[in-house]
C-alpha positions, -999 to +999 in steps of 0.1 A: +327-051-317+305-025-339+307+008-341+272+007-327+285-011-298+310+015-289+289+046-297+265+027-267+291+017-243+303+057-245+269+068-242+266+048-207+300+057-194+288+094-202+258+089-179+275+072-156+299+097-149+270+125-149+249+102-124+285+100-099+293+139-095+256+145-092+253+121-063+284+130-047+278+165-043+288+176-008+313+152-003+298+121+012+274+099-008+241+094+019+228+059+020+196+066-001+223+078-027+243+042-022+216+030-030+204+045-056+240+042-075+235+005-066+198+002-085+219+024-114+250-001-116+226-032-118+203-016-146+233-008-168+250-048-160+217-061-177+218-042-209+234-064-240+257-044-259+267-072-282+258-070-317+227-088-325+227-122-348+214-118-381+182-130-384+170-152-415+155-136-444+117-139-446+104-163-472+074-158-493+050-161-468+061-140-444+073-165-417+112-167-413+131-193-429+147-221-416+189-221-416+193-239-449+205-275-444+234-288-467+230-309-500+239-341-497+273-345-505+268-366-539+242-346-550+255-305-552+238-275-562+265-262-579+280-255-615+306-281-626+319-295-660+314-327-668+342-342-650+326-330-618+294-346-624+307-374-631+332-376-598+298-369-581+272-394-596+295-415-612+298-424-651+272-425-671+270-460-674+269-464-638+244-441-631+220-461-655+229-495-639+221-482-607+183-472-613+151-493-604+128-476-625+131-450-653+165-435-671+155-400-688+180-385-712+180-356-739+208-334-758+213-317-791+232-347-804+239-372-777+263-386-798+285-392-763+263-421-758+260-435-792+296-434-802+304-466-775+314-447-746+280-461-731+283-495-740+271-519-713+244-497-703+220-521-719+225-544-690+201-522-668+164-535-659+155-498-657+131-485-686+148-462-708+139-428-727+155-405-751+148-366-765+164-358-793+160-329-818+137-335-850+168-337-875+140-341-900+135-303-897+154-277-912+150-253-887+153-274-855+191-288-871+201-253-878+194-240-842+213-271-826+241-269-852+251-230-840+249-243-803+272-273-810+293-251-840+291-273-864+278-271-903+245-286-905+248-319-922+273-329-896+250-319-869+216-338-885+241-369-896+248-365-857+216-367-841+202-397-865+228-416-861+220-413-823+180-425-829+193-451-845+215-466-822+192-461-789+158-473-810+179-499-820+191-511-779+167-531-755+169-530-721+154-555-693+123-529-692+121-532-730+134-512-762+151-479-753+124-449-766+128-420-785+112-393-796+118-362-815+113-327-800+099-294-827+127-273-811+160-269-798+158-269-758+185-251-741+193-276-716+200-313-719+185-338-686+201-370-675+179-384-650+175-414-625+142-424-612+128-388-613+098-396-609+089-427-593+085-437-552+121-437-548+134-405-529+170-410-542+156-402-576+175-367-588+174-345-623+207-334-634+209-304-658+236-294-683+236-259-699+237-256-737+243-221-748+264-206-780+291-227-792+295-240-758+321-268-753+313-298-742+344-300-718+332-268-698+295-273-699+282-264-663+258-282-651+243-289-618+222-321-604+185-316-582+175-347-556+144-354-550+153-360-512+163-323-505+140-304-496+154-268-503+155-281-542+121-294-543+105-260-562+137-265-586+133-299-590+097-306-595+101-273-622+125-296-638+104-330-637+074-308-654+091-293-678+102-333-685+070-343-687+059-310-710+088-321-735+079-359-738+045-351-742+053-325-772+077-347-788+067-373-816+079-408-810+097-422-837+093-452-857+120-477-879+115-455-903+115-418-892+078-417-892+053-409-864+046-441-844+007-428-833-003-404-804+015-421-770-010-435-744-006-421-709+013-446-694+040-438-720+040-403-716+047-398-680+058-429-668 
């Protein structure tokens, strides 16, 4: 109980009393007064002393939310290392066997994939396609370098090697594609049929900040199929689409393969 709930109950006792002597008075209670006492004690039976619920915060338009459902459980809203992701959505590998459609991935270096831990991945029928940072720019190597804290050969050494090895893996949808981004972005994306008809399509999202370490790199995962993510997500799936679009695709020999049709830009 509240301390609203007692300061109320005290308040009506108070009255009560008041109402009693002041009906009493003479001695004998008359039967108007019975009933009158009667009409009193029924009034005070109906009122609610109980604390009221808490109601649900307005949204943006004015109208009261809904009680938030909960997240499927393999799909979270939460921050995790990689271990958790992984427990969740399974292995990378398996995550890219699973999908029907399109596999979207993008880091500083994603050297994780390149390095063999992926192998087999090629098996999928899904259509494949890598971000990387431009490693043919000074700039762009030197701001993923102090986010992975390492010297700067290393880190461009790193991220070729990757676009090497993916532009050099076919899939049953066809060569894996990569392009090269003019920045650094903060975030990398592994995603599985984000954006085709599929509703068990989802974006997950790793944070890359200063000298992070990749063995406590939170990270959370959007589905498409959920609807209290679906501002998040689609934020996610444009920002995607913004970043493939920017990026250059990347020839055999480092050089710009020609302007992408639309088909190859969004999918």
């Amino acid at each position: 109980m509240t301390d609203m709930s007692i300061l109320v109950g005290l308040l009506i006792g108070f009255v009560l009393v008041a109402l009693l002597l002041f009906l009493y008075r003479g001695g004998k209670l008359s039967s108007i007064k019975v009933s009158l006492l009667k009409g009193l004690l029924a009034i005070v039976a109906t009122l609610d002393t109980k604390p009221q619920e808490p109601q649900h915060v307005a949204s943006r338009n004015g109208r009261p939310d809904e009680p938030p459902k909960p997240s499927a459980p393999w799909c979270p809203v939460i921050l995790t290392d990689r271990g958790g992701r992984d427990a969740h959505l399974g292995t990378p590998v398996k995550r890219i066997l699973a999908a029907k459609h399109e596999v979207w991935l993008s880091g500083t270096t994603l050297n994780v994939g390149a390095s063999g831990d992926w192998r087999g991945f090629e098996r999928t029928a899904a259509r494949v396609k890598v971000l990387l940072p431009d490693f043919t720019r000074e700039d762009v190597v030197t701001i993923t370098a102090a986010c992975d804290n390492r010297d700067r050969d290393r880190q461009r050494r790193m991220i070729e090697d990757s676009s090497t090895f993916f532009r050099s893996v076919k899939t049953g949808a066809g060569p894996v594609e990569v392009r090269l981004l003019p920045y650094s972005p903060c975030y990398s994306v592994f995603a599985v049929d984000a954006n085709g008809a599929d509703e068990h399509g989802y974006i997950s999202v790793e944070l890359i900040g200063y000298h992070y370490r990749p063995s406590e790199t939170p990270n959370f995962t959007l589905c498409k199929i959920q609807n209290e993510q679906r501002e998040a997500y689609q934020f996610f799936l444009d920002a995607w689409e913004h970043m493939w679009d920017a990026a250059r695709p990347l020839g055999p020999d480092h050089s710009e393969t020609g302007p992408a049709d639309a088909h190859t830009a969004h999918g």
